[in-house]
C-alpha positions in Angstrom: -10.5 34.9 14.6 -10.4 31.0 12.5 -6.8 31.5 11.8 -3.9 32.1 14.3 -1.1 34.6 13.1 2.6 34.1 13.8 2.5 36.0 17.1 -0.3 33.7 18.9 2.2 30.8 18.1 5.3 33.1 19.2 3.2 33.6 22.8 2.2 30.0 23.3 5.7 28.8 22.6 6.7 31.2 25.1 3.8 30.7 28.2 5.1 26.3 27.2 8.6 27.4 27.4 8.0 29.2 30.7 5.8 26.7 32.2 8.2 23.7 31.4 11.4 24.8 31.4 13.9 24.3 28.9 15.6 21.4 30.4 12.2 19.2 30.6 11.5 20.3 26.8 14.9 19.3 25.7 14.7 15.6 27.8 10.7 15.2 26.3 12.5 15.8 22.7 15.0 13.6 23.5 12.8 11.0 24.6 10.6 11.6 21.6 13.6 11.4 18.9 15.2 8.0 20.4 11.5 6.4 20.4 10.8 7.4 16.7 14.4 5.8 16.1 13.4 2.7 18.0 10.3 2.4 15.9 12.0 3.0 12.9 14.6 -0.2 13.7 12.4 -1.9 14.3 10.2 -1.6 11.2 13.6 -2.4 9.3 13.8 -5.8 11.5 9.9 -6.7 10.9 10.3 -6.1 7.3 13.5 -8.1 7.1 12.0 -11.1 8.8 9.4 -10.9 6.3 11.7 -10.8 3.2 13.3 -14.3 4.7 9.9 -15.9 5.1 8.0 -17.1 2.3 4.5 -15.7 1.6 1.1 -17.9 2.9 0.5 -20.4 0.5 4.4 -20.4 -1.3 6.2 -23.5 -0.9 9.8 -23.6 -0.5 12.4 -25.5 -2.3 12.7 -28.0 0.9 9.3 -28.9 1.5 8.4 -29.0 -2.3 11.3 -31.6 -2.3 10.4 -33.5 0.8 6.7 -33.8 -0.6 7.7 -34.6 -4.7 5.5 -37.6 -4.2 2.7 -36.4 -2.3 -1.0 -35.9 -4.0 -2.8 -32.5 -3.1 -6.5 -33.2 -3.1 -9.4 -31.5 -1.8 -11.9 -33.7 0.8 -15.4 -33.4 -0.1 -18.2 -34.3 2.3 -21.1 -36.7 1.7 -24.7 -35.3 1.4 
């Protein structure tokens, strides 16, 4: 009684297909498929964006050039 065999998945595909239709399964799978693809684009996009943008705490070669003089010190406070 744990386990389901092949033929309670056979009948509850059949009692969904029944219930919905075939047309409404085919648009939900539709639906489903074009969102994973969005998703998928657009974890292409965010991880291109990230390749172009330099990690926290990297300088690029323009601002390391703009600040060649510049001293990097740390304020303490007074106790």
């Amino acid at each position: 009684m744990g386990t389901f065999s092949i033929w309670h998945w056979l009948i509850v595909l059949l009692i969904v297909v029944m219930v919905f239709g075939t047309k409404k399964l085919k648009n939900i799978g539709t639906d489903l498929g074009s969102a994973v693809k969005g998703f998928k684009e657009g974890m292409k996009e965010a991880s291109a964006d990230e390749a172009q943008q330099p990690a926290a705490g990297q300088v690029t070669n323009a601002a390391s050039k703009a600040s060649a003089d510049a001293i990097d010190v740390q304020a303490k406070e007074k106790s």
